[in-house]
C-alpha positions in Angstrom: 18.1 17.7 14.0 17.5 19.0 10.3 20.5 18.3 8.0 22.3 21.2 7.8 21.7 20.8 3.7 18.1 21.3 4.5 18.4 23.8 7.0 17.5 27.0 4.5 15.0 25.3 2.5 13.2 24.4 5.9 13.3 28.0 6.5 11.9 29.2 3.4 8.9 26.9 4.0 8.1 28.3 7.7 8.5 31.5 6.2 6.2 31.2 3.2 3.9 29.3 5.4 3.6 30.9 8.3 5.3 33.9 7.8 8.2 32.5 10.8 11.5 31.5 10.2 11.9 29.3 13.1 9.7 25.9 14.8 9.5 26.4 18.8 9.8 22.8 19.5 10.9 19.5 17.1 10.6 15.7 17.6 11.7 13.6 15.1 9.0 11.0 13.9 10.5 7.5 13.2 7.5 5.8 12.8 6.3 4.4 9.5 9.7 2.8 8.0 9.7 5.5 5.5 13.0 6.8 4.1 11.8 10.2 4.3 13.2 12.4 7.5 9.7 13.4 9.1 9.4 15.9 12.6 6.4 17.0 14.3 7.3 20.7 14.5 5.2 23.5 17.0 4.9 27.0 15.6 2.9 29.6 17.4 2.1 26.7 19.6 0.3 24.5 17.0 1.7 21.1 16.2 2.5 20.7 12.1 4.4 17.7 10.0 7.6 18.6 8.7 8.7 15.9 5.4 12.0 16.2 4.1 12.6 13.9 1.4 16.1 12.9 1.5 16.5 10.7 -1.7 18.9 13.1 -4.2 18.5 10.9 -7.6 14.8 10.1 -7.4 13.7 7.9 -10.3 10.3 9.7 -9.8 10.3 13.2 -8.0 8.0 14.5 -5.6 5.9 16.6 -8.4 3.6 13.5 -8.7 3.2 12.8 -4.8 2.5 16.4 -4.0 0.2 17.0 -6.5 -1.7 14.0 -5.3 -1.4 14.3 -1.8 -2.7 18.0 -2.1 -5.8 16.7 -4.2 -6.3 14.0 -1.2 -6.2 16.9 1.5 -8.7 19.0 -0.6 -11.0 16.0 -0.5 -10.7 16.0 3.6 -8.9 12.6 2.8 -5.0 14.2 3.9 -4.0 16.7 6.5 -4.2 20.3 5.2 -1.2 21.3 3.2 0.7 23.9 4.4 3.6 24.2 1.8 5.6 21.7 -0.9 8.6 22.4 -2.1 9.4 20.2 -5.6 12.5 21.6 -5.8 13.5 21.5 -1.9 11.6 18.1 -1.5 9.8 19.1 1.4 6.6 19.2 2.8 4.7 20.7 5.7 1.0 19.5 6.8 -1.3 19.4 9.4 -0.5 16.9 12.5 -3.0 14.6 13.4 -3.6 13.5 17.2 -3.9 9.1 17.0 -5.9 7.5 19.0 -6.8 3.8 19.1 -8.8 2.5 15.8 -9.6 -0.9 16.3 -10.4 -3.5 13.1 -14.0 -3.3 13.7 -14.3 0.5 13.3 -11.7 0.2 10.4 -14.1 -2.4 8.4 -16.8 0.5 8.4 -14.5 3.3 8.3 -12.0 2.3 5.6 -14.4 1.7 2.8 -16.0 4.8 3.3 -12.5 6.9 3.0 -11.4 4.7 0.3 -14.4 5.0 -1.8 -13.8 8.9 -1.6 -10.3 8.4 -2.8 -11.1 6.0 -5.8 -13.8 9.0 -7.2 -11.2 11.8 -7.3 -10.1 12.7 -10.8 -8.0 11.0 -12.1 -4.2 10.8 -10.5 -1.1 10.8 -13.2 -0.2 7.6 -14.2 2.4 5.5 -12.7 5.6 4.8 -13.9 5.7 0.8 -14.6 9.1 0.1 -14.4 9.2 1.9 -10.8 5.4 0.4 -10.0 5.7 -0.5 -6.4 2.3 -2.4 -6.9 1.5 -6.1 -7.3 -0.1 -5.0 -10.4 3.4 -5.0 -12.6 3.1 -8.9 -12.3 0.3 -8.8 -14.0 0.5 -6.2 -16.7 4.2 -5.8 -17.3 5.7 -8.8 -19.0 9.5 -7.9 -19.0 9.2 -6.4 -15.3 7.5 -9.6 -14.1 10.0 -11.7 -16.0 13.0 -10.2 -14.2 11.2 -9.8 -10.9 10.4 -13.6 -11.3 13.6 -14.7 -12.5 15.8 -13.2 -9.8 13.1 -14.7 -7.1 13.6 -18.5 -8.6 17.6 -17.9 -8.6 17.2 -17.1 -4.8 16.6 -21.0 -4.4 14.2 -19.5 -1.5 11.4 -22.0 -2.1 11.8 -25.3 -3.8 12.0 -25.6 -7.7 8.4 -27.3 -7.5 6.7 -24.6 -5.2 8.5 -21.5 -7.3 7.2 -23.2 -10.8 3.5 -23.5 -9.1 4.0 -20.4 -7.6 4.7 -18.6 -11.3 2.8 -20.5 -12.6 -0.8 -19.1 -11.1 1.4 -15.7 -11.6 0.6 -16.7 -15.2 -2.7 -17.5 -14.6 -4.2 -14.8 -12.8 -2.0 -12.2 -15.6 -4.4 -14.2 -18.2 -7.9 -13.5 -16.6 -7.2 -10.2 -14.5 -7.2 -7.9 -17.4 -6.8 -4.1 -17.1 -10.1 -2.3 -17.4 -10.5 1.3 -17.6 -13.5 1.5 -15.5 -11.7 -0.1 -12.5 -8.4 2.1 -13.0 -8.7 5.3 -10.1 -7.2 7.4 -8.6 -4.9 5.1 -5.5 -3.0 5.6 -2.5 -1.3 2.0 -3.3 0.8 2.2 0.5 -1.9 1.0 2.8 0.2 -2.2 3.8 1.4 -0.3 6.2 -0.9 1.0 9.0 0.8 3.9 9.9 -0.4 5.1 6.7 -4.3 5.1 8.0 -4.3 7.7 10.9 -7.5 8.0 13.0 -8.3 11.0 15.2 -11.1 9.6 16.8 -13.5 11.4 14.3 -12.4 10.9 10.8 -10.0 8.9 9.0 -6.5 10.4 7.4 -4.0 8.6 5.1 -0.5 10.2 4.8 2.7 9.1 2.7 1.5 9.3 -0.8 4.9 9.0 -2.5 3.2 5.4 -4.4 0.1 7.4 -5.0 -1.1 7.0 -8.9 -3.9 5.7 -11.0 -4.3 2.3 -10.4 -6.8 -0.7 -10.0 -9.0 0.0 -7.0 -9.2 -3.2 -6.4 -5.3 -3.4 -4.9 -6.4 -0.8 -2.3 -9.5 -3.2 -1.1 -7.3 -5.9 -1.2 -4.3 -4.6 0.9 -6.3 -3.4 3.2 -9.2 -5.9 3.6 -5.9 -8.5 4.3 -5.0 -6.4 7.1 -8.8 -6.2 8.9 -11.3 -8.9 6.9 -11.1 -12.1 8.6 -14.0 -14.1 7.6 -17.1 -13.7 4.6 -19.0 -12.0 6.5 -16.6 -9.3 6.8 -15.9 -9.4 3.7 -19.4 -9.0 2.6 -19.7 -6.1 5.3 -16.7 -4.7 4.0 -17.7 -4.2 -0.1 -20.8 -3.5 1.0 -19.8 -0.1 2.6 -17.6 0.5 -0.3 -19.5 0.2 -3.1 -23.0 1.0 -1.4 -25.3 -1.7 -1.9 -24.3 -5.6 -2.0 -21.1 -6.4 -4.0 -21.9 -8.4 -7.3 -20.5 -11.7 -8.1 -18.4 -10.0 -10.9 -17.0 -7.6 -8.1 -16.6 -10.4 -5.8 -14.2 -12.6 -8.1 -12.3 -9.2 -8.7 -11.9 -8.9 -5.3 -11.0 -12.5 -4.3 -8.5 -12.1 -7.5 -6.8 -9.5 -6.3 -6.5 -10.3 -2.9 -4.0 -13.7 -4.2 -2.3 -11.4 -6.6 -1.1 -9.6 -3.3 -0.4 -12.5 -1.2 1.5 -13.8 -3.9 3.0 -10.3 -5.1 4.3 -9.9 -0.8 5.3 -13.5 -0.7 8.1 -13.2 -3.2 8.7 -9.6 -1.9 9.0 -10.2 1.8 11.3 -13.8 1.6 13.1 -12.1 -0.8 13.7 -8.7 1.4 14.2 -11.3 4.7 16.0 -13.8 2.9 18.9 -11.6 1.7 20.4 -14.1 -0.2 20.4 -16.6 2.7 18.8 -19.7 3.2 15.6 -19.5 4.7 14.6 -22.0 7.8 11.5 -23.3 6.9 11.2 -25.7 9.7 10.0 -23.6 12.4 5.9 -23.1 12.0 5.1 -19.6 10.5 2.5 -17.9 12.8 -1.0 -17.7 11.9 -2.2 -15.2 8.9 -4.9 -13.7 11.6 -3.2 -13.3 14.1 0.0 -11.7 12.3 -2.8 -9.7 10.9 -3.9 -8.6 13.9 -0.8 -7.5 15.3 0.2 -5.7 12.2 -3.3 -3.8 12.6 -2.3 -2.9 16.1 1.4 -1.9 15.0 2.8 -4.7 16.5 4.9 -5.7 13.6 8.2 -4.2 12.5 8.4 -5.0 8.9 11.8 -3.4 9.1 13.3 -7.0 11.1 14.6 -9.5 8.9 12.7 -12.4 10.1 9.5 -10.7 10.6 9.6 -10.1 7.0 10.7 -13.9 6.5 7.5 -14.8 8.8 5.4 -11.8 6.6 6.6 -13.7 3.7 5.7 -16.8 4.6 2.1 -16.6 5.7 1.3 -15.0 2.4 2.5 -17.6 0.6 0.6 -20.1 3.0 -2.4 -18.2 2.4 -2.0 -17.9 -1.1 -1.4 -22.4 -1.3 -4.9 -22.6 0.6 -7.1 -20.0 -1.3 -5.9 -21.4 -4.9 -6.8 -24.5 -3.9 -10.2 -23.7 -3.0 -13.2 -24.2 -5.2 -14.1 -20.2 -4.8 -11.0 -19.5 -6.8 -11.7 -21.8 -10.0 -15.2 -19.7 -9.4 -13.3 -16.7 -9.6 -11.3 -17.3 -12.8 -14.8 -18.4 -14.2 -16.7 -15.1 -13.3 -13.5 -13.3 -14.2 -13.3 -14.6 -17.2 -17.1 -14.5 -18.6 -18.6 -11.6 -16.4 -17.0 -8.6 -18.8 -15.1 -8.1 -21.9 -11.7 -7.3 -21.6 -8.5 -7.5 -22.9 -5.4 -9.1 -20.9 -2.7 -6.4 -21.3 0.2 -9.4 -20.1 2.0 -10.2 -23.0 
């Protein structure tokens, strides 16, 4: 079940952390849509995660995820680390026991966890051209401009929703400025549930290889469009996180950022589903909450070609209604007026 490439380096990691040179039992974990190989390994009868990364020219190497996933498990926010290998790209943590974590609890617990996160020191930086984050959109001009350009020659929308669409790209880049104050340390993957383990007690994130310093304001948003249906939830949900009621400068941030990932996953997802085919856009998309729903209760196989599609398509449905409500002309106001700042899109 290891790859015979891997085979020594997985021994020199049971050996060095646990003194063994062989598992008792092994199950391979497929869970997650990660392209990492990942096992749930038993030694001296205790369950561990085994992560092999399997990528040979990385653009980024693991240095950067291991050092922050170690300063997450430190903060009780990851499983204990057992061992990391840079050179051997592998990993092996603590295992955590699921059970069910419904929306509800997630709206109390979430904010909580991610508000320990975001006050770690600081993460490295990312890298921008590899930035796996809606936030390149908005403060990297020639990424954007390619990312953009090969979306409008995918003919996936038509040529007056792509020039709307890239166009409030242009707008929220010009009011959503970079501020040093909101840039913290970020786990930037939480689309995915299977990134946000609960064990019944405490929450756990895992997979930290887009971890880096980044607006905390992506993390709220990612997640609060996978369990925040309404205001009042939303309310609920910054209160938790920032401890007392959010203000109307945090709100527009918040609101902000929550279209710069609809828009960010629309173009990502029908481009991903669309493989250079022509999307159907007469059947009827299913409904944001509901999708949302069934994403929260890993439901949803982002890995299928036309869930993706249909992914793709309620963000950008979502995204057409909330810019044309009078909360986000609000936004762009308080945005705008509430703090100095510069607009790093150029």
């Amino acid at each position: 079940m290891i790859p015979e490439d891997k085979s020594a380096a997985v021994t020199r990691g049971l050996h060095e952390a646990f003194g063994v040179t062989e598992f008792e039992d092994i199950a391979r974990i497929t869970k997650g849509h990660t392209p990492a190989l990942v096992f749930r390994i038993v030694v001296r009868g205790r369950p561990y995660l085994l992560r092999i990364i399997m990528f040979k020219n990385l653009i980024v190497g693991p240095e950067r995820q291991f050092t922050c996933m170690r300063a997450a498990a430190e903060a009780g926010l990851a499983p204990h680390v057992w061992y990391t290998s840079v050179e051997d790209k592998i990993s092996i943590t603590d295992f955590v026991d699921e059970v069910p974590f419904s929306a509800a609890e997630a709206r109390v617990r979430m904010p909580a966890t991610l508000r320990r996160l975001h006050a770690l020191p600081p993460f490295p930086e990312g890298v921008r051209h590899v930035d796996t984050t809606c936030m390149f959109l908005m403060h990297d001009a020639k990424a954007a401009d390619e990312f953009t350009g090969k979306f409008r020659a995918a003919n996936i929308l038509s040529d007056a929703d792509t020039n709307q669409l890239l166009a409030w790209r242009a707008q929220l880049a010009a009011v959503y400025n970079r501020l040093d104050a909101e840039m913290v340390s970020s786990h930037n993957d939480l689309l995915k549930p299977d990134n946000i383990l609960f064990d019944g007690k405490r929450v756990w994130l895992v997979d930290w290889e887009a971890a880096f310093l980044n607006d905390r304001y992506v993390d709220l948003a990612v997640v609060a469009n996978l369990i925040v249906t309404d205001d009042a939830e939303e309310s609920e949900f910054l209160q938790e996180y920032f401890g007392q009621a959010p203000s109307d400068y945090q709100l527009a941030r918040f609101f902000l950022m929550r279209q710069i990932t609809h828009l960010f996953y629309a173009m990502v997802f029908l481009l991903l589903g669309s493989a250079g085919q022509p999307v159907d856009w007469s059947e009827k998309a299913p409904g944001f909450e509901d999708f949302q729903r069934r994403m929260w209760a890993g439901e949803v196989n982002l890995a299928d070609r036309a869930t993706r599609i249909a992914w793709g398509r309620i963000q950008w449905e979502r995204l057409v209604e909330n810019m044309a409500s009078a909360r986000f002309q609000e936004a762009l106001r308080i945005a705008s007026d509430g703090r100095p700042g510069r607009s790093v899109y150029a």
